[in-house]
N, C-alpha and C positions, 0 to 999 in steps of 0.2 A: 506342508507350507507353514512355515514362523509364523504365527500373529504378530499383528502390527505392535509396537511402543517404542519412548524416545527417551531423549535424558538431558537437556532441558531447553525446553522453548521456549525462552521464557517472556515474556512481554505480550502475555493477552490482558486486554482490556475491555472491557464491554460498559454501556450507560442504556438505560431503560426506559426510552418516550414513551410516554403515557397519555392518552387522549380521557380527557375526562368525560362521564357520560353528559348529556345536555340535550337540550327540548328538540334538536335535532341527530341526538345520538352520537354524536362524534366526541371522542376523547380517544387521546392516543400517550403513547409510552415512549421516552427516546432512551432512553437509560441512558567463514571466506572462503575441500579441493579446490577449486576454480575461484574462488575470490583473492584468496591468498597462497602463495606456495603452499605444496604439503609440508608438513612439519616433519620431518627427516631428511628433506631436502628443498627447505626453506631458507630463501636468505635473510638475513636479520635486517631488523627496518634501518638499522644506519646503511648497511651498505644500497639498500632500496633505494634509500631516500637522496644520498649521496649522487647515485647515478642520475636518480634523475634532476637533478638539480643543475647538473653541469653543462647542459644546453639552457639553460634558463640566466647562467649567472650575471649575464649581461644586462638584465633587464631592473629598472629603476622602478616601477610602480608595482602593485600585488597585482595579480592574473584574478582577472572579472571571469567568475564559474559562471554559469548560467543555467536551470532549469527552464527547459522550453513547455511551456502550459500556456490557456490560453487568461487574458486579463479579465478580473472579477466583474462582470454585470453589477454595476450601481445605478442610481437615478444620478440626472444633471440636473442642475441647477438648486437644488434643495441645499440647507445648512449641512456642515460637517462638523464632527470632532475630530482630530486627531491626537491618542492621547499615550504615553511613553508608560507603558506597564511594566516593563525587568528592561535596566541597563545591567548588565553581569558578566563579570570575566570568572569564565569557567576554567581551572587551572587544576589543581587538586580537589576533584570534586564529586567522587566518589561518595555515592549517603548523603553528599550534601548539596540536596538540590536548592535556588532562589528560590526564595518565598516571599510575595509581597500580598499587602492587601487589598482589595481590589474596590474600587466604588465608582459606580454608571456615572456617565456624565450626564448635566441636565443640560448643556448649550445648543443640544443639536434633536431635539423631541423627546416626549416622553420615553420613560427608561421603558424600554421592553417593547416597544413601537416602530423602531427604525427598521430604514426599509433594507437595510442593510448594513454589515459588520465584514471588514475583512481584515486579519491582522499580516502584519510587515516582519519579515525576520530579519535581520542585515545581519552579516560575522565578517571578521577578521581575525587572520591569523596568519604569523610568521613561524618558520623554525621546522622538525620533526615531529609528525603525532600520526597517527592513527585516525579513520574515521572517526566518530561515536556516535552512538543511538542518543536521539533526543526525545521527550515527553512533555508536553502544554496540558495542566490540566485546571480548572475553576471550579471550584467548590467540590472538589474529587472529582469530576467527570472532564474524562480527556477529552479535549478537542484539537490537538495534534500532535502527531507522530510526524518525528521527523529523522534529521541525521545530518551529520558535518560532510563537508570536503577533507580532504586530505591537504593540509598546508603546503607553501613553496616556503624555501629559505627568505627569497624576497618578497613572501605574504599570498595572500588569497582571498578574495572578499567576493561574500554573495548576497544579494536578497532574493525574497521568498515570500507569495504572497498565497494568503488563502484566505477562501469567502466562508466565513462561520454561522452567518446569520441565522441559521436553524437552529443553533446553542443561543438566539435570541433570549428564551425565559433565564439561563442562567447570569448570562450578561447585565439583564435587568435589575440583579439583585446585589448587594453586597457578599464578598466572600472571598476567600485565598486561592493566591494566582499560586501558581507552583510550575517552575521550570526544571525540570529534572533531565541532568545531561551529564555522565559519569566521564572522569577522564583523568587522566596521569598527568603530574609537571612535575619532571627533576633534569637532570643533567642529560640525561638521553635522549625522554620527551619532553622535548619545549615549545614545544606547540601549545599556547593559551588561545580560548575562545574568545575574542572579546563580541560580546553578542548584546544586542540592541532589539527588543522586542515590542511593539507597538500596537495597537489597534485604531482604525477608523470609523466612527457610526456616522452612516448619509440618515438626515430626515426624511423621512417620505414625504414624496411628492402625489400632485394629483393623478401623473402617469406612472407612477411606480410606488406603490401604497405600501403596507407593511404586509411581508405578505403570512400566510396563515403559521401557525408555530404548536410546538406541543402546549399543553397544559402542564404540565410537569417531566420532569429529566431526574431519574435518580441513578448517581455512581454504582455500577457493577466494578467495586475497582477495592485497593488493600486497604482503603479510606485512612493511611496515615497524615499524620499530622506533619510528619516531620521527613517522612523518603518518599520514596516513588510510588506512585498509584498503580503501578502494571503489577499485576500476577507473574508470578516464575512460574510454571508448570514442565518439570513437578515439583510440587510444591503448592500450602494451600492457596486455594483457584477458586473459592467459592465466597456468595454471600446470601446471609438471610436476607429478607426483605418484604414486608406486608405493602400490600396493594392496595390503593383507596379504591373507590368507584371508578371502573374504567369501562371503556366503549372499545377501546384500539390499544394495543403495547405491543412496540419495535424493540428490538436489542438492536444496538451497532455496536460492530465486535473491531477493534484494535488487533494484528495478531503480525509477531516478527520473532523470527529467530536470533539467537545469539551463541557465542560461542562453536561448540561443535553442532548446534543448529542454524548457525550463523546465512550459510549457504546450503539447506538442508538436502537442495534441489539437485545436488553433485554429492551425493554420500551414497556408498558401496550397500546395497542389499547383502544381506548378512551371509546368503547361500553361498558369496564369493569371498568373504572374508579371509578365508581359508587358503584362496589361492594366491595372496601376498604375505610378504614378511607385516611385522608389528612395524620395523622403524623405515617401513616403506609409508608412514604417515594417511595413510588411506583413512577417512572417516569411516564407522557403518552406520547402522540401522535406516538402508534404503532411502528412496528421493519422494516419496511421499506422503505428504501431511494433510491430515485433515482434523481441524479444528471443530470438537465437539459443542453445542451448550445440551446441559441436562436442568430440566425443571421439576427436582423433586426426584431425581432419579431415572426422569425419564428423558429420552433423546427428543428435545425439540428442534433441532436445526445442525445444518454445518456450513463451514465456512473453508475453500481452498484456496489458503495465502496467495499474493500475488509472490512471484520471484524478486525481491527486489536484490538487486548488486548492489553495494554500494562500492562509494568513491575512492576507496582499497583494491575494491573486485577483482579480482584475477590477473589486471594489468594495469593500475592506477593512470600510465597516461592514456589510456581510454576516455577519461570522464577527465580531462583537462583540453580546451572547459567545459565540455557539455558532458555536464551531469547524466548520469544514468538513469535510467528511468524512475521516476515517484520516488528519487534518493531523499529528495527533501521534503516531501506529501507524500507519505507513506498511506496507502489505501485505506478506506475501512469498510466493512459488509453488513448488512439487515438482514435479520431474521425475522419474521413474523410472528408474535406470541399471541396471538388475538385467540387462537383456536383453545389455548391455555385459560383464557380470561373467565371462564363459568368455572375456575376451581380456586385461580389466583384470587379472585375477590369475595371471599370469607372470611375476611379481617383476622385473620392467620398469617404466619411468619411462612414463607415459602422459599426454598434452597435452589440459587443460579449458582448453576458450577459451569466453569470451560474447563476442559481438556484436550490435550493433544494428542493423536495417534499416530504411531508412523509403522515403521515395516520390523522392528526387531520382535524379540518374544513378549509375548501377550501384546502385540503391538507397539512396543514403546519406542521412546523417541531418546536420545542426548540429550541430556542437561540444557536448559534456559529456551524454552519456550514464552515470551513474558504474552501473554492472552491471559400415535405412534406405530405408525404405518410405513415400517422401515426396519430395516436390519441394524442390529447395534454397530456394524462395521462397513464400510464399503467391502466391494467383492475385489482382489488384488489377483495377480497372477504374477510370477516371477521366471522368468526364465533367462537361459544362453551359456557361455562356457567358451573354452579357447578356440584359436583358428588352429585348422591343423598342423599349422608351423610350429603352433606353441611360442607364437611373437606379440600374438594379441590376448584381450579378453573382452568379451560381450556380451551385456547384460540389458537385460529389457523387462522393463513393472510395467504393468499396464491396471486401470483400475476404472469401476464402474460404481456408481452413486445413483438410486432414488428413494424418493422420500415423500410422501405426501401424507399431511395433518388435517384433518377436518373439523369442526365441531356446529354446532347448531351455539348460534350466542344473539342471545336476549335483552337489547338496551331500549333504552325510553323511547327509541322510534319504531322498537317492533323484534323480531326475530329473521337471522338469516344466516344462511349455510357461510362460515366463512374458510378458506380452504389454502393451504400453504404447501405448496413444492417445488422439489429441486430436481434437479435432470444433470449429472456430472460424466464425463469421459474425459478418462487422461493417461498419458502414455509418455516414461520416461526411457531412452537409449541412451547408454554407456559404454562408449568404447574406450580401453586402456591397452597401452606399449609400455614397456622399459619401466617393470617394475611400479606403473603408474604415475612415471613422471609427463607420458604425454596423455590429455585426458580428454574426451570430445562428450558431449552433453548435448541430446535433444529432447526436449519436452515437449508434451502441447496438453493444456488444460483446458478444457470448456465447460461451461455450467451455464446453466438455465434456471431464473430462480422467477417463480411467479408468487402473486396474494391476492386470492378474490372475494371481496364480501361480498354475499350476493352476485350481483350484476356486474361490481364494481373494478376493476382496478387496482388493488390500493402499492400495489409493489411489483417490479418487476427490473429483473437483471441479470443480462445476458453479456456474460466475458468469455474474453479467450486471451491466453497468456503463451502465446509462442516465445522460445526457449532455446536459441539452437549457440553452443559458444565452448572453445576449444584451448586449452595451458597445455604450455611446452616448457616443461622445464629441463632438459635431456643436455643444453651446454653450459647449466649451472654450474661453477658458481663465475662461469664466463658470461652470460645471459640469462635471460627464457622471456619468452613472448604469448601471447593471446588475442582472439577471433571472438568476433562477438557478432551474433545476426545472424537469420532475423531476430533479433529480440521488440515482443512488441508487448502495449496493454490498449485492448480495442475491448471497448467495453459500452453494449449501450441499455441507460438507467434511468429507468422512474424509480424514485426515492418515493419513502413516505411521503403523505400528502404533507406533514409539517419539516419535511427533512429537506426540501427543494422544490425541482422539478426536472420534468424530461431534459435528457440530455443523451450525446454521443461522442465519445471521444477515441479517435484510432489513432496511435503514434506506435513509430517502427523505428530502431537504430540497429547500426551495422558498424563494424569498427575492426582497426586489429592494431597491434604497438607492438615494440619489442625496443629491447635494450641489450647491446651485445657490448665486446671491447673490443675496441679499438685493433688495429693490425699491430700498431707499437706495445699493445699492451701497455698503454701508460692513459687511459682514461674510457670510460662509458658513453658510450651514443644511443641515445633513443629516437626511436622514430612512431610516431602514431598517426591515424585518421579514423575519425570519427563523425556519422553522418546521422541527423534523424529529421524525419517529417513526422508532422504533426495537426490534424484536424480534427474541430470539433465544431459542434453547435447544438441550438437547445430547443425549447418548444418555444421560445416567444420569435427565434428566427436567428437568434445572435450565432454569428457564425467566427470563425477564428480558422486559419489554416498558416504554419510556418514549414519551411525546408532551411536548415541548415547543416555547414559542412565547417569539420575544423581539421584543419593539420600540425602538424609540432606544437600544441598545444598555441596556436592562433584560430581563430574564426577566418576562415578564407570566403565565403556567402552564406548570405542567410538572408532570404527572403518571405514575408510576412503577406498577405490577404485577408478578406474577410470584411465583417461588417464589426468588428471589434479591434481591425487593426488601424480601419480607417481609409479601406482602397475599395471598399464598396462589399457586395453581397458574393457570399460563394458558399454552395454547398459541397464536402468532401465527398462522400459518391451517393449516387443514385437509391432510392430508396423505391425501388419498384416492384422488386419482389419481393416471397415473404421469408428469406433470407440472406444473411448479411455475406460479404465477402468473405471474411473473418469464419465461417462455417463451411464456404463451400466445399463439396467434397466428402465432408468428413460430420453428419450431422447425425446426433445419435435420437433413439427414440424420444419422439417427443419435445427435439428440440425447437426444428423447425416449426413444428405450431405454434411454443411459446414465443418465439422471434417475430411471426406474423403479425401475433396480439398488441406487441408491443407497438410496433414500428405502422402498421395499417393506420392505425387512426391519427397517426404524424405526419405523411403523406400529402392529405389533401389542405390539411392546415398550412404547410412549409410549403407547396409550393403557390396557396395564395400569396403567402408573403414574399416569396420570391417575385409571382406576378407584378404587388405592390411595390416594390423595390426595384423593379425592372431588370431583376435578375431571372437563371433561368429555373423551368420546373424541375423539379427533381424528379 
């Protein structure tokens, strides 16, 4: 069996919460296969773009994308700021990301006190382009990962909001905003970003206070002054960095593919290489990634990317208008370093490295990756091969992850076992026709990531990333079409104690589009439908739940609930056992107990508030 590696994934980033020690002990640390044609039987973005335009060209205003999430918990009634950080049209903007300087506002509470920060994305854009990968970072430490739409001839315009408030300490200070978002403008692409980026601080109120934050954030990131803060991996991926006095230190890790890791989650395990041509465009080094961090050399944590498509993916009008999953909030994951902290604090330089591993030899991966009670690898299994017709091929990884950290850690309130692990199962299927141009993909990733000091709590997160989505390209360069669904991110998370708080969110999309020509052979007709629901709610009771449905690139219903949408109280499902829907069936060791931990002590809290609310118990 190949050892895993890749070649490059490039955009990991990580920042490092730090909880300072104190007379209570607490200090913490926050520190396209399928998306695109295959390239030998790819059609070129003008004629893409072309077709799909020709059902649209009637239309007089830009097409409203939409990301369906739920709206940021603020207080009411308290002061606001609202304040314009980057107006920038991204155009040729490759290396040259906005940079402005940044400074708190004092009209709306002291700096680093508010009870709340969420920032606004608004873009538009006319013409031919391409996706592109976006990066928000302050004072080096990213606070978001994002990505464009795909433009119309007659424009495209989104906003995009995210709750930052746990980057409260770095907010608080003076420092350089850095927008970093690569992109082509000439003759072919002209698609310009024009992008508008903002931020809001609410003052705490007497019901909604500041709530608790790191003591210090320091960037895991390239810390230039002048490009992009993500790591390429491979490529160097590391940083030194001394550690004050600390009680608690999180890493939260940034991590997305690019290029031929772009969609890494659709690339050929290397066993089958062999049984295509080269200019049958087929990617390899296999569909699975696992994002390493090493502290000093050694394995402290992993992290398995979510899939994200973007709004190119496999069938562009899929994601017209509704956005693909986390296209524009691109996830981020916690690591627990706390168990590390009796080595880290000896006023010593100490070496954070990420790395990415995937299924080629010595495990590597494809160029641009940008990101000890354990085996240095997950355990992989590869198998399948043709049907006897020799019409298909069929391939299947399947892969298994655990991990558990301990240590005894000694701060001004005492000593306590603090203990860190993960629980992963994941399992990719590949079926291929016709030289690879028809390609079906099922995934299912699940992990279980717990942190307990002591008695305590301090982390827990529990995802699952269902995968199932299928490219026909076989009446190219007359067509090709694609299937999408279940594609889902159900994920339910306690964050660090300064990173948040409990929450739950399950959304599912299903879709499929195609673009063929005409009988006259004299124009392109596309047809799409694309549908997702979406539920979430948290520990204080806010609840959010939407179902929408779009056709030919229109919204045909979309219906909203919830106690944050303003129709009253609703819980998304029932939380009565001690595992989630999202697992049933398929729950590996160990996971179901950490699912229990989580979700048990949520239970009798949510359905008081439901009681209070006159909604029902959960």
């Amino acid at each position: 069996m190949p050892s895993p590696t890749l070649t490059r994934f490039p955009l990991v980033l990580a920042s490092l919460w730090l909880l300072a020690a104190s007379a209570v002990g607490a200090s913490e640390v926050a520190p396209r296969l399928l998306a695109i044609p295959r390239s030998g039987h790819k059609p070129s973005h003008q004629w893409h773009q072309a077709s799909l335009e020709r059902r649209a060209s009637n239309a007089t205003v830009p097409l409203r994308n939409v990301q369906v999430a739920h709206p940021p918990v603020v207080p009411k009634g308290g002061r606001t700021c609202e304040v314009v950080l980057v107006q920038h049209d991204f155009a040729n903007s490759y290396y040259a990301p906005a940079i402005v300087d940044y400074t708190p506002p004092v009209a709306c509470g002291a700096a680093g006190e508010w009870a709340a920060i969420v920032l606004n994305i608004t873009v538009t854009s006319n013409g031919t382009q391409f996706d592109r990968l976006g990066s928000i970072s302050l004072s080096n430490v990213e606070i978001w990962r994002t990505s464009t739409a795909e433009p119309t001839k007659n424009g495209i315009i989104w906003t995009t909001l995210k709750d930052v408030t746990h980057y409260n300490p770095i907010f608080a200070k003076e420092g350089r905003l850095m927008f970093d978002e690569n992109n082509v403008n000439d003759d072919t692409y002209t698609g310009i970003f024009t992008t508008t980026l903002s931020a809001t601080f609410y003052e705490s109120t007497s019901s909604f206070p500041t709530p608790k934050s790191a003591d210090l954030i320091l960037p895991l990131s390239t810390l230039s002054t002048t490009e992009s803060q993500m790591f390429t991996y491979p490529g160097a991926s590391s940083t030194n960095i001394t550690i004050p006095n600390t009680a608690e230190a999180y890493l939260e890790i940034y991590a997305t593919g690019n290029g031929d890791e772009e969609f890494w989650y659709t690339n050929l395990p290397d066993e089958f290489s062999d049984d295509f041509d080269a200019d049958d465009g087929l990617i390899a080094k296999g569909p699975f990634r696992e994002v390493q961090l090493l502290i000093d050399g050694e394995l402290a944590g992993v992290v398995i990317p979510f899939p994200v498509i973007y709004t190119g993916g496999a069938q562009p009008l899929l994601w017209r208008p509704i956005a693909s999953l986390r296209a524009y909030d691109i996830p981020s994951f916690y690591i627990d370093v706390t168990p590390f902290i009796p080595d880290l604090t000896d006023s010593q330089s100490h070496n954070f490295t990420l790395i990415v591993l995937g299924q080629g030899v010595d495990h590597s991966v494809n160029a641009n990756w940008l990101s000890y009670v354990a085996a240095p690898y997950a355990t992989t299994s590869t198998s399948g091969g043709p049907s006897s017709d020799n019409k298909t091929i069929s391939t299947s990884v399947t892969a298994r992850r655990t991990l558990e950290i301990s240590a005894l850690v000694t701060t001004g309130s005492g000593s306590k076992v603090v203990s860190f692990s993960q629980v992963m199962s994941y399992s990719n299927g590949q079926k291929y026709s016709r030289d690879g141009e028809t390609e079906s993909v099922e995934q299912k990733t699940k992990v279980a990531v717990t942190s307990t000091h002591g008695t305590s709590i301090k982390l827990s997160d529990v995802y699952s990333f269902p995968l199932t989505i299928t490219t026909n390209y076989e009446d190219y360069p007359s067509g090709y079409s694609a299937a999408v669904g279940p594609y889902e991110y159900d994920r339910v998370f306690t964050p660090p104690p300064t990173a948040g708080s409990f929450e739950t969110t399950k959304s599912s999309q299903t879709g499929s589009a195609s673009i063929s020509l005409n009988a006259a052979g004299t124009a392109y007709v596309g047809n799409s439908a694309t549908s997702e629901t979406y539920a979430w709610f948290d520990a204080k009771g806010n609840t959010f739940q939407e179902e929408i449905k779009a056709v030919n690139s229109s919204i045909v219903s979309d219906s909203k609930s919830g106690s944050l949408s303003g129709s009253g109280f609703l819980l998304p499902f029932p939380l009565g056992s001690s595992t989630l829907p999202i697992f049933a069936g398929e729950v590996v060791d160990g996971l179901a107990q950490i699912v229990g931990v989580a979700l048990r002590p949520m239970a009798g809290k949510l359905a008081r508030q439901a009681a209070a609310q006159g909604g029902p118990s959960p």
